[in-house]
N, C-alpha and C positions, 0 to 999 in steps of 0.2 A: 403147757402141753399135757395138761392132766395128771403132774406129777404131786404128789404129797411130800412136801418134806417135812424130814423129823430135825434135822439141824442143817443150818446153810454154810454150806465151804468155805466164805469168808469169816467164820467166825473159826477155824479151825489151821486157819492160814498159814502158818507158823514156819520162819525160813530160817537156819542156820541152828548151828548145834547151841550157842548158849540159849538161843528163843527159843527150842525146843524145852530145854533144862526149868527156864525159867516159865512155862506153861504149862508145866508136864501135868498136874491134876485136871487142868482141864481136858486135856489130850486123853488120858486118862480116862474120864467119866465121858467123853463124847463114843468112844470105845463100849466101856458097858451098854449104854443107851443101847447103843446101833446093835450091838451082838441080841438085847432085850430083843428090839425091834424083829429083828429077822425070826430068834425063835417065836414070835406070837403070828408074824406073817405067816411063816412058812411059804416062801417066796419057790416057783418052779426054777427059776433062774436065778443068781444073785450076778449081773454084770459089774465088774471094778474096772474103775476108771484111772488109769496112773497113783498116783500120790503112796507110793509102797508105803511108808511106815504106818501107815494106816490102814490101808486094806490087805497088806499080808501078814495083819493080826485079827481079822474078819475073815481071811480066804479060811485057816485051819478050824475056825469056828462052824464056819457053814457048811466044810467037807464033812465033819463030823455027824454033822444032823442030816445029813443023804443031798443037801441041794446042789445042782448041778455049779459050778463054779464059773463063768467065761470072765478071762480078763480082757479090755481093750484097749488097750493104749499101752505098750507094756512100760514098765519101770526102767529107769535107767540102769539097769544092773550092769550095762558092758561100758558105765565109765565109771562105776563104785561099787563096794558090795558085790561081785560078781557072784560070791560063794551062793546069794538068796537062790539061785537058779534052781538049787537043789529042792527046798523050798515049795518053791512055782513048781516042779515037777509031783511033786504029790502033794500039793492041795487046788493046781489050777485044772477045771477039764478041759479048756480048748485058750489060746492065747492069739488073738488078734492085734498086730504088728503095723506100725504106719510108718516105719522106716526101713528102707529100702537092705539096712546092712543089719538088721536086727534077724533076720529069716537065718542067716548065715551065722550067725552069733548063737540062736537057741540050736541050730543044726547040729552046731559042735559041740552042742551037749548034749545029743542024741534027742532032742524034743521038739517034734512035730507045731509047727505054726503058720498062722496065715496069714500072706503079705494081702493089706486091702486097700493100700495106698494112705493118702492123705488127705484130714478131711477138711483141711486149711483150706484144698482145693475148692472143696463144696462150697467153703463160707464165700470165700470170692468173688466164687463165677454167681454168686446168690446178688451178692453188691452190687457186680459190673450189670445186674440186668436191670437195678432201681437205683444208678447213679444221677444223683439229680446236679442241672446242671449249674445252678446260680448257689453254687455253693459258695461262692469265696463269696460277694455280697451278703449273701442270707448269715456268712459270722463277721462282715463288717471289716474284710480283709483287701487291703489294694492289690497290685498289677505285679507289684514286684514277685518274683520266684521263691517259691517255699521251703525252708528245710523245716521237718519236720522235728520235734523231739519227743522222746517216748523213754522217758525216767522211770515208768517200773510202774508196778501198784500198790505198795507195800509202803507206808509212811519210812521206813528207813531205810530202803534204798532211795526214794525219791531225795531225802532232806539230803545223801551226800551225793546224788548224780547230777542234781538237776544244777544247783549253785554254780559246778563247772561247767555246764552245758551254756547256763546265761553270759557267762564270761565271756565265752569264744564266741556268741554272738555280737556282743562289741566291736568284732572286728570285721564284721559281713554285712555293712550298712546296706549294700544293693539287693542284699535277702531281708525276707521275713521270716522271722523262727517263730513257731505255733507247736505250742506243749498241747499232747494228747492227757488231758485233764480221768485220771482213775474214777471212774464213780463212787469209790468205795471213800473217796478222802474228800472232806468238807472244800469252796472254794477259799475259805480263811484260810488253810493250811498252806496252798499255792501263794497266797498274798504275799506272805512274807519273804517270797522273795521277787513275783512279779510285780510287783507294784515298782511303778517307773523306772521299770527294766523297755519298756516298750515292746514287750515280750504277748503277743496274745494266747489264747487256750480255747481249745474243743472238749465236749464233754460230749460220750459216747459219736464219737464222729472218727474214731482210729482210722476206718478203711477211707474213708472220704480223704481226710487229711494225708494219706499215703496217695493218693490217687490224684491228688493236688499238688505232689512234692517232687522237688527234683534230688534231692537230697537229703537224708536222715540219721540222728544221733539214737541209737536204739540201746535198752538195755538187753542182756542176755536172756535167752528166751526163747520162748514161741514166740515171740515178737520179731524176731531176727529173720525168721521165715515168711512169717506175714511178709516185711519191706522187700525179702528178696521176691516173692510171687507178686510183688507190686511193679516189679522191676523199678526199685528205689534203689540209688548206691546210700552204700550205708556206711558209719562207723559202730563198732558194736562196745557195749562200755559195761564192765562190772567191777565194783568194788563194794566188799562187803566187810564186818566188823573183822579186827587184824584175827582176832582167835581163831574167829570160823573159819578163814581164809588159809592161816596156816595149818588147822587141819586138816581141810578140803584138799590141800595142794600135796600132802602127805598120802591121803586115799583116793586123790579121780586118775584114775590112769588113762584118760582119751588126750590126745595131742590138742583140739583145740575144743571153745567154749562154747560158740554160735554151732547150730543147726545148719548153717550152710555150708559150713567151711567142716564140719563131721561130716553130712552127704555125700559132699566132693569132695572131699578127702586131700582138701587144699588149701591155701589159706586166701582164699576167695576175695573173705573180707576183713575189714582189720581189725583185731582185736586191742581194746587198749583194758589191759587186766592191771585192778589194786592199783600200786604206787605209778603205774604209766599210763591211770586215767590223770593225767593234769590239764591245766587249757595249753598251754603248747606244745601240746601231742595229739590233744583235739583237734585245735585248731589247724596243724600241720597234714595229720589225716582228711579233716572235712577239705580243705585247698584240693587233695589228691582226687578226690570222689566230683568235686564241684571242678575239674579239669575233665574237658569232652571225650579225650582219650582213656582216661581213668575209667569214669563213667560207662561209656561204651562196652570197653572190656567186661567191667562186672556185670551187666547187663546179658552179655552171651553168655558168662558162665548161669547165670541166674535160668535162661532158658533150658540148657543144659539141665538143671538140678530141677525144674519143676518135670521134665520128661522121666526123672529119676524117681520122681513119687506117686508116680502111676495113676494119674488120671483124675476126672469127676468121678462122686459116688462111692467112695468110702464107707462114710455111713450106712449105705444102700445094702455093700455089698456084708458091712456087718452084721446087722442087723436082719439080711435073710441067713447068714448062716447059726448067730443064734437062737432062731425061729426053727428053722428046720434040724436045727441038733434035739428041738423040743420034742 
């Protein structure tokens, strides 16, 4: 799309407090670089894209040097760190918003934002218009109904989600389970545990394979909103290293983990968090979701929460407002 990069975001990846600890000079020098970079640009705009610990140590750099500041996608701040708000208030100049209870959340800090929807939507409705149809053939997949599984992109959540994920398909002979293969991890790394699991995998086919399923093992995430805008019932799974987890569970103040079940402000879909990701809690979950009733249900709620995030053209709408704040 004609962009230049000076460093690419999977090398920057970095998830949980000891990973942070244990990177930190890289973290560190990818910080200098970028701060270099802008002062020799001298950019009209700097747009930041979620990921705070990183870009709200770039936002007070670039307010300093007069660039106009837009953030888009804002930072999780109303499930941790709340206090950064203060923050965002003087070094962000305009803050674009893609969930629906974020407007109301900077309100009550006296700061002006704007809901633009979601742009989950765009990617989507982009899919549903070049869904080709001989998919299941074209990856060598029979008749039987698909659950999906979607263990993360990060080599260490996959190596502890995915093992339990293969388990409980042992017990769903009439389904096929089909791992959404991360681009970012070699297929030797999968082997080790597909290999005569009779387990198959897609590489760069996520929406195809959600589009194919009747059912899905998703990790926490943007991913959890994808399967629900797929209208997939889902089980949603996170388990991360014990340390990070019991500090995480010390600082997130939001009641649940998935994106859908925050939206709707319900427990939508199931979550199996840490020690209650096992296979027979999986397994008991996926039974509920793979029952027509089950199913169904989440399904309505699912329509409900895509009305809730306001439409195509997200992007659209962001991207004329920071043109025209130009």
């Amino acid at each position: 799309q004609g962009v230049r990069l000076i460093k690419h975001y999977r090398e920057m990846d970095f998830m949980g407090f000891v990973e942070v600890i244990r990177n930190l000079s890289s973290i560190l020098q990818n910080i200098k670089n970028t701060k270099n970079a802008i002062a020799s640009e001298r950019p009209d705009v700097l747009v930041l894209v979620d990921y705070p610990g990183f870009n709200l140590r770039i936002a007070p750099y670039a307010k300093k040097l007069g660039i106009k500041v837009v953030y888009y996608i804002s930072p999780q701040i109303w499930a941790w760190k709340e206090n950064r708000v203060h923050l965002i208030k003087k070094v962000v100049d305009k803050m674009l918003v893609i969930l629906p209870f974020e407007a109301a959340f900077y309100q009550k800090h006296h700061f002006e934002v704007n809901f633009v929807g979601h742009p989950l939507l765009d990617a989507i409705a982009q899919y549903e218009l070049a869904n080709p149809s001989d998919w299941r053939t074209g990856n060598g997949l029979d008749d039987r109904p698909i659950v999906a599984l979607l263990p993360g992109s990060r080599a260490q959540e996959i190596a502890v989600k995915l093992p339990i994920m293969l388990e409980v398909s042992k017990h769903f002979p009439q389904y096929q389970f089909v791992v959404a293969k991360a681009p970012s991890q070699p297929v030797s790394f999968y082997q080790q545990w597909l290999n005569g699991s009779g387990v198959r995998w897609v590489e760069n086919q996520t929406y195809a394979l959600l589009k194919n399923s009747v059912a899905a093992c998703v990790t926490s995430g943007t991913a959890t909103l994808e399967t629900a805008l797929f209208e997939v019932p889902q089980v949603v799974c996170y388990k991360g290293s014990a340390i990070s987890y019991q500090i995480a569970k010390r600082l997130i103040k939001v009641k649940y983990i998935s994106l859908v079940n925050l939206i709707m402000d319900a427990p939508v879909v199931t979550e199996l968090i840490q020690s209650e990701l096992n296979a027979p809690n999986l397994k008991r979950a996926l039974n509920g979701i793979l029952d027509e009733k089950g199913a169904q249900q989440m399904k309505s709620n699912y329509r409900e929460l895509a009305l809730r995030l306001g439409g195509v053209g997200a992007s659209e709408r962001a991207s004329k407002i920071i043109v025209n704040d130009l």
